[in-house]
C-alpha positions, 0 to 999 in steps of 0.5 A, spaced: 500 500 500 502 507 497 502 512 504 499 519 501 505 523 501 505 529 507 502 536 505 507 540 502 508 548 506 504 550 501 499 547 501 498 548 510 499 555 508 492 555 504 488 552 509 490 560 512 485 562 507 479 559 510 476 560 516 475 554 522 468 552 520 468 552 513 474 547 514 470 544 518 464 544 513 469 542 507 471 536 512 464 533 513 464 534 506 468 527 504 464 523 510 470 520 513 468 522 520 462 522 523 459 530 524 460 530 531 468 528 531 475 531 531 473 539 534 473 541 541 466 542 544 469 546 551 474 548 555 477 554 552 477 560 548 480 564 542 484 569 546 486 573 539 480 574 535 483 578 530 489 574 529 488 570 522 487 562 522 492 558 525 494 551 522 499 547 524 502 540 527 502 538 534 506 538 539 504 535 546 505 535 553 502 535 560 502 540 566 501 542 574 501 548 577 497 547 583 502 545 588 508 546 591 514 542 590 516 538 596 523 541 597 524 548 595 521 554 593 520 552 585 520 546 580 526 546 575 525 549 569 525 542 563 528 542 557 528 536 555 521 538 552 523 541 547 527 536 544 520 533 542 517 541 540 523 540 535 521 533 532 514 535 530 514 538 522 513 546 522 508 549 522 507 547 530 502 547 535 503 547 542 497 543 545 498 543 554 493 540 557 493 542 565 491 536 569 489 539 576 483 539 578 480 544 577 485 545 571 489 553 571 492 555 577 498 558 574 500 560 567 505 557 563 503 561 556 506 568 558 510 573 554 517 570 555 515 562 552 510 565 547 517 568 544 521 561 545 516 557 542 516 562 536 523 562 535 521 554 535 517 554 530 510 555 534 505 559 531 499 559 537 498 553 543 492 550 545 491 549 553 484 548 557 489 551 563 491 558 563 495 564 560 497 571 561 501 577 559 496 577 554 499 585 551 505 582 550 503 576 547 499 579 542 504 583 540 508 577 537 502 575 533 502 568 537 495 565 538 492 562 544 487 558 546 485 558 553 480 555 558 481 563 562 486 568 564 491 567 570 495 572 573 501 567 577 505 562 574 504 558 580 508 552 581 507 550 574 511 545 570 511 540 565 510 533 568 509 529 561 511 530 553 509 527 547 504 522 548 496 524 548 492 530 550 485 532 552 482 539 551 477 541 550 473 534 549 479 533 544 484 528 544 490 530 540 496 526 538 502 529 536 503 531 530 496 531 529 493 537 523 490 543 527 485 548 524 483 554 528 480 560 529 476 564 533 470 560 532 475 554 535 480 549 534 479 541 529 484 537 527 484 535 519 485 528 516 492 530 512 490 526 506 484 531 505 489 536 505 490 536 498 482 536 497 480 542 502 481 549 497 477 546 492 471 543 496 472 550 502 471 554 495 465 551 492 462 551 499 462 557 500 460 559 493 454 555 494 453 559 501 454 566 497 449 564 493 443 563 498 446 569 501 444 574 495 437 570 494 435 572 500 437 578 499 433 578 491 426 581 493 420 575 491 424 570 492 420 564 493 420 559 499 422 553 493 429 556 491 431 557 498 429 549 499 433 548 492 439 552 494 439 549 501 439 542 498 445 544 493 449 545 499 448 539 504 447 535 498 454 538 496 460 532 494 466 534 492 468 528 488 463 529 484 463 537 484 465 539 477 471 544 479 473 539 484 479 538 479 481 545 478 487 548 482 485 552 487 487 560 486 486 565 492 
């Protein structure tokens, strides 16, 4: 059996161009999940709304933040981590889950690791624990999605690197494909990658196209049922330009 080859850096850099929920749209197009898989449902927030849509591959660890160490004052800082962080393919996504109950005592994300994690090839981080520092954090571009805001760092430490994690009622493995934006985040079949453009495109023409009819004096409940079949009826594999290279 032939793998399907990785997706190429331009093609990562195309799906910046489309926003969380019609990726999600497009996906669901293909059918190879069910409706209500591969995207977080609570747990946090997007912290910059402005910022454009993230993508990139995961890189995963657990933290603690709520207790102190049994012998001084601080837990060390690792480094060993990062060497995880430097394995998975660029663009990357930190995702942290914070495994206190309640999770986000203190904060890890805050303007100094934000700046290490972009010059580590970052480009945002995904936790149900907590950031702060959100002026300088901002002003680097990175994004952050939070469960809320803390304004401590606590005892907040890396307890595991490069296994599973859990946010947001999303598990997510290293390497996995990330998509987000403010609307939040959904992890992306690598082998659809090359398919997503063309089928986002055509779904949004056909959404366009129900916004100018509802717009068009006298239209009649009969083309709005037409054109909402045409939309939830939409197959990409059988779409007439679903061969045609997309071009932003």
């Amino acid at each position: 059996m032939v793998l399907p080859s990785p997706p190429t850096a331009v093609q990562i850099q195309q799906l910046k161009f489309f926003e969380t929920c019609l990726i999600a749209d497009a996906i669901e197009s293909f059918g190879v999940r069910l409706r209500n898989e591969g995207f977080a449902t609570a747990g946090f927030r997007c912290l910059f709304k402005n910022l454009p849509p993230m993508v990139g591959y995961a890189a995963t660890c657990k933290v603690r933040s709520a207790d102190p160490p049994i012998v001084g004052s601080r837990y060390e800082e690792r480094t060993d981590w990062w060497k995880h962080i430097a394995s998975i393919p660029a663009p990357r996504v930190l995702v942290m889950q914070d495994v206190d109950d309640p999770p986000g005592t203190g904060a890890f994300l805050g303007k100094v690791h934000v700046n290490i994690l972009l010059a580590m090839g970052c480009v945002g981080a995904i936790t149900n624990g907590t950031a702060r520092e959100l002026s300088g954090i901002e002003e680097s571009g990175f994004q952050v999605f939070a469960g809320r805001l803390a304004i401590s760092r606590a005892y907040i430490h890396v307890i595991e690197y490069g296994g599973p994690v859990e946010v947001g009622n999303l598990t997510i493995h290293p390497g996995d494909l990330i998509h987000g934006d403010r609307h939040g985040v959904i992890t992306v079949p690598k082998d659809l990658v090359p398919k997503l453009p063309d089928a986002a495109r055509a779904i949004g023409e056909k959404k366009q196209r129900l916004i100018d009819l509802s717009r068009k004096p006298g239209t009649t409940p009969e083309e709005f049922s037409r054109g909402i079949k045409d939309l939830l009826d939409f197959n990409p594999d059988s779409h007439p330009d679903g061969a045609k290279p997309w071009k932003r």
